[in-house]
C-alpha positions, 0 to 999 in steps of 0.5 A: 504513496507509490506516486501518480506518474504513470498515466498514459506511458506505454510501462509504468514508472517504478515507486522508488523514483515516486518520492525521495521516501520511497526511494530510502524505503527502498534502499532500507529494504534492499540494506536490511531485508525488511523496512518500515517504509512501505510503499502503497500503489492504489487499485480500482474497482476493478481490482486492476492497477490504476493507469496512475499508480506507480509500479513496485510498492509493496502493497496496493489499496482502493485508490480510484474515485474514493470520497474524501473530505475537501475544502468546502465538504467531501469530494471524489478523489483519486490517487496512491495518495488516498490508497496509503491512508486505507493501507496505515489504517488497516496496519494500524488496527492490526497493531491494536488489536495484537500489540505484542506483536513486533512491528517486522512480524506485524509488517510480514503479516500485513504484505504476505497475503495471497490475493495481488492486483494483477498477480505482482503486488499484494492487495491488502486483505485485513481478514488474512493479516490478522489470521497469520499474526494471531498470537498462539 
């Protein structure tokens, strides 16, 4: 989860400094070229950034008034906190359905697609994913 830092600051803050996670995601990745840590923002209805969402994840999921279970049944919640269990499914069923396919193939798949959330981070598209890592 890129972190809900940002409200009303006139530039939102980077993910990186969002969790001690993100920042060794970060650091793999800047090491490595590639990391298994992947930082997801969270997106509206709107298909805009969230005013909470941190900012430089890797991908962005639907994060805004989402029906999650709570104490005492369900409830609206919102939060890069609901947006990174929508982006670990979406990578998971990529997974299943293609097991033979490397988890950094999987990964650049996954984070390459076309559509962005304000033209900077890609918005998880499953349907592309599973188009650009079909096995031949």
């Amino acid at each position: 989860a890129a972190g809900n830092d940002s409200s009303g600051l006139p530039s939102p803050l980077k993910a990186e400094w969002g969790s001690p996670f993100n920042f060794g995601a970060k650091l793999m990745k800047d090491a490595q070229g590639w990391s298994n840590g992947v930082i997801v923002e969270a997106y509206g209805a709107n298909n805009r950034r969230a005013g909470f969402s941190n900012v430089s994840g890797d991908i962005s999921c639907p994060g805004v008034d989402i029906n999650s279970a709570v104490a005492d049944g369900y409830g609206i919640s919102s939060g890069t906190s609901m947006a990174s269990p929508y982006c670990a499914a979406g990578f998971a069923a990529l997974r299943s359905l293609y097991p033979q396919v490397s988890v950094q193939k999987a990964l650049q798949c996954f984070l390459g697609v076309s559509g962005r959330i304000e033209g900077r981070v890609p918005k998880m598209d499953l349907k592309a994913a599973l188009e650009a890592c079909r096995p031949q």
